[in-house]
N, C-alpha and C positions, 0 to 999 in steps of 0.2 A: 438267601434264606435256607436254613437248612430241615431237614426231614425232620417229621412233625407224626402225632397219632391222632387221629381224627376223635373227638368224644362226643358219647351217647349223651342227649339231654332228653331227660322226662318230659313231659308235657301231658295235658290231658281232652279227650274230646268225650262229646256225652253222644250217647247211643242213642237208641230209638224209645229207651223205658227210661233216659235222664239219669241214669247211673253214670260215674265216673269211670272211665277203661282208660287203662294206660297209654301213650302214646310214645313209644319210641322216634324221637327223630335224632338223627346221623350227622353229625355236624363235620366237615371239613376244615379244621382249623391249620393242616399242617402246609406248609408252604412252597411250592413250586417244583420240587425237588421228592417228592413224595412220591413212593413208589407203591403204598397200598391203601386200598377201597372198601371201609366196613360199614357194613349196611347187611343188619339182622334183624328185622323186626318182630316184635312175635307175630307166629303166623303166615306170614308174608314175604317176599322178598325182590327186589328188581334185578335181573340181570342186565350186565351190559354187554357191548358189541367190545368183540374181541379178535387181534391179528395182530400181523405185522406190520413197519411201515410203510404206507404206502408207496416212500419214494423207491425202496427196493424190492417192488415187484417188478415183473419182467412183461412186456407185454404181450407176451404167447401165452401165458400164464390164465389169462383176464379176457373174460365174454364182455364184446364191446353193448352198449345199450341199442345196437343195429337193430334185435333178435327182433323177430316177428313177434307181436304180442295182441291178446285179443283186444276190441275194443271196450273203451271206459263204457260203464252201464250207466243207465239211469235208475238211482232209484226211486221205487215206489213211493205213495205215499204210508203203507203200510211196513215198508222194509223203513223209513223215514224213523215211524213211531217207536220203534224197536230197541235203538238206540240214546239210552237213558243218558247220557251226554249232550243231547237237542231238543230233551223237556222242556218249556216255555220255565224261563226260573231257575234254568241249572244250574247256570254258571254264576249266578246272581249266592246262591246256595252255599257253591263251591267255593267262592271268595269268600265270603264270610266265615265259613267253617278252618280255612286256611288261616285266616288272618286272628282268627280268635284260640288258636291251638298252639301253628306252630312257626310263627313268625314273633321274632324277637326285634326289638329296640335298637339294636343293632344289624337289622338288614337292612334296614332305611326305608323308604315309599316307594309303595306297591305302585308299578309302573306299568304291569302289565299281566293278563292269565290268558293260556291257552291251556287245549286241550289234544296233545299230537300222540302221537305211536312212538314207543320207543323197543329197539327191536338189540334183542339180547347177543350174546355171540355162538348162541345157538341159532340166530336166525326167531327166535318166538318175538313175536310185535305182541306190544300191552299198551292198553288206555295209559297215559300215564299227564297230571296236570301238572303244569310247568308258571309260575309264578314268577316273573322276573323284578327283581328287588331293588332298590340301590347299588346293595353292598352284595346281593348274592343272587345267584339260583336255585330255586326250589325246586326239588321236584318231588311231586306227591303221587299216591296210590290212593284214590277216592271210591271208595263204594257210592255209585249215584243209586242204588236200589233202600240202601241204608240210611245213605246223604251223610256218610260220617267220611272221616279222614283214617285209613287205615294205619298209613304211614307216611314218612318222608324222610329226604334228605338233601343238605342243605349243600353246596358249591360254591365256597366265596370267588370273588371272581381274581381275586390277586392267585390261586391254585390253579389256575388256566392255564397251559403250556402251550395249547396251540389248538385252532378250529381249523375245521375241513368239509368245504360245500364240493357235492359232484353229485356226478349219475352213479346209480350201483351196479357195481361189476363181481361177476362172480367166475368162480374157476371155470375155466373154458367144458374142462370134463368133469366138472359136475352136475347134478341132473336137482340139482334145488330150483326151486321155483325162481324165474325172476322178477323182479321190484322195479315197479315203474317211479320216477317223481323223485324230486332232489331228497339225497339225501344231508343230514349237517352231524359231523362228528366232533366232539368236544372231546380234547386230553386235560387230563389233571395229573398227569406224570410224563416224565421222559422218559421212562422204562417200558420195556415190552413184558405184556403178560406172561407169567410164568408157562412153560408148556403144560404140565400136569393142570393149570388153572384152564386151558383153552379143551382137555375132553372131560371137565366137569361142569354139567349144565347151571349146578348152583353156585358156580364159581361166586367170589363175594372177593377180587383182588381183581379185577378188571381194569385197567387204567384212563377208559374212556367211556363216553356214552354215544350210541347211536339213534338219532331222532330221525323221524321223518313227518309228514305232514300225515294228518289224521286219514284215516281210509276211508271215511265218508269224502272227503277232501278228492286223494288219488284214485276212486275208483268210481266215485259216485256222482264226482265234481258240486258238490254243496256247495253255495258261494258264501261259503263262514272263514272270516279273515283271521277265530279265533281257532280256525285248525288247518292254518298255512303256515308251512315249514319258512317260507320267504320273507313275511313279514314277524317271524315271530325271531326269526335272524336278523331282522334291521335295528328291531327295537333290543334284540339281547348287547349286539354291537355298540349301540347308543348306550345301553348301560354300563359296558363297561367300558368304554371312551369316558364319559364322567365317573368313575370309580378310580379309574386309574391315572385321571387329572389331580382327583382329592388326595390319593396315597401320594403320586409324586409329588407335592406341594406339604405335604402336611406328617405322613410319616415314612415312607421310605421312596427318595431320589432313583435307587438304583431298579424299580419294578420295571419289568418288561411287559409294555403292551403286546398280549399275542393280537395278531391279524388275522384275516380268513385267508385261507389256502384255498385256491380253487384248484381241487383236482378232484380225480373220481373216488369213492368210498370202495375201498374192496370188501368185501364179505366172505370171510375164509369159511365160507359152508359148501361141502361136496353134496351131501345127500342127508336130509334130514326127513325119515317119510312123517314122522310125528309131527314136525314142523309145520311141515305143507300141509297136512290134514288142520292145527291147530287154527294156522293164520286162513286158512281157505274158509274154515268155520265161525272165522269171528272168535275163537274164543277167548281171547286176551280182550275182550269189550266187555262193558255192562251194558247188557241188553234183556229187554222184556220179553219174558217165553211167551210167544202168540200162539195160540193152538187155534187147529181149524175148525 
């Protein structure tokens, strides 16, 4: 298959006053071989995780996942309530408003939703809901204080070049925070991000994404199976093991099933203090301001 442009399809989602707002979603049409990621929505935007590959790092290079770290908290039930992602109704919400916006007829049956952290290649982590399809992956930007769908963008799964489950490792001499809990990196190119794309925070030509399991999940141990990085890998696996049964059988013989790679996730961040302030503070969550 060769190199392909991704196009923008309209959609629409209704607001909180029932008006019509636009809804940009980002469709991935082009084919395996594809070297760029567009995704601009008004307003909005998702970064992804960005480096090199991991089989040519070195390993003096990379802080093993040894490092002392503090212990998982438990949280409250008041730190609980805070985060509008574990309303009684949420997710029940979330699906609906997905499926009524911007899932088309040819993604196929909705197989599965979570709600995990996806963490940019600045290192920023964002709510970010992940709908797994027949034919695709979604992934969406949802206001739960709004209950609308900002945005999204879609991943067929034949644009898959290769998955990658591991621990995260970061440069040995950098002073970035580290990330406990598997991480899972998906490519949709065989190309490495452009350099001038890796010191621009809003890069938009990224070639992969980095997910991790939701931070109520890695820090607070929630037992929600809908914000576990591990099973939301078994059933993405399963979907496309049957996706890529129906292409080889039906329209192209020559697709190549990617497999998971098991190795470690590098995160090419030395020092990011905006970073660690952002992800320390939650702020890539929707959460309820509690005042005292």
């Amino acid at each position: 298959m060769g190199d392909g442009v991704p196009t923008d399809i309209e959609r629409h989602a209704k607001g909180d006053d029932d008006a019509a707002a636009t809804l940009e979603v980002s469709s991935f049409t082009a084919g395996k071989h594809s070297s760029r990621v567009y995704y601009r929505p008004a307003g909005s935007s998702i970064q992804t995780e960005a480096g090199e590959d991991e089989d040519q790092r070195q390993g003096d290079e990379v802080q093993n996942d040894d490092t002392e770290r503090p212990p998982s908290k438990q949280i409250s039930r008041r730190e609980r309530r805070s985060f509008l992602a574990l309303r009684e109704g949420a997710l029940g919400l979330v699906v609906d408003a997905c499926l009524s916006t911007i899932v088309t007829a040819e993604d196929g049956g909705h197989l599965g939703t979570f709600i995990l952290s996806h963490i940019d290649h600045w290192d920023y982590e964002k709510e970010r809901v992940f709908l797994i399809m027949e034919n695709v992956l979604l992934c969406a930007k949802y206001d739960f204080s709004k209950q609308q769908v900002m945005s999204a963008i879609r991943l067929p799964y034949y644009g898959i070049t290769k998955i990658i489950r591991g621990k995260f490792v970061y440069p040995r001499l950098g002073v970035a925070s580290k990330r406990d809990g598997t991480g899972l990196r998906v490519h949709f190119s065989c190309s490495s991000p452009p350099f001038w794309s890796l010191l621009n925070p809003w890069a938009d030509d990224i070639p992969y994404w980095t997910i991790t399991s939701h931070i109520l999940r890695t820090q607070y141990k929630v037992p929600d199976d809908r914000l576990n990085i591990d099973i939301f890998t078994d059933k993405l696996m399963s979907a496309i093991y049957g996706a890529f049964s129906r292409l080889q059988g039906d329209k192209d013989p020559d697709c190549t099933q990617p497999e998971i790679e098991e190795q470690d996730v590098y995160m090419d961040t030395y020092m990011n203090m905006t970073a660690m302030l952002h992800n320390g503070q939650h702020m890539g969550y929707y959460k309820e301001k509690v005042t005292s």
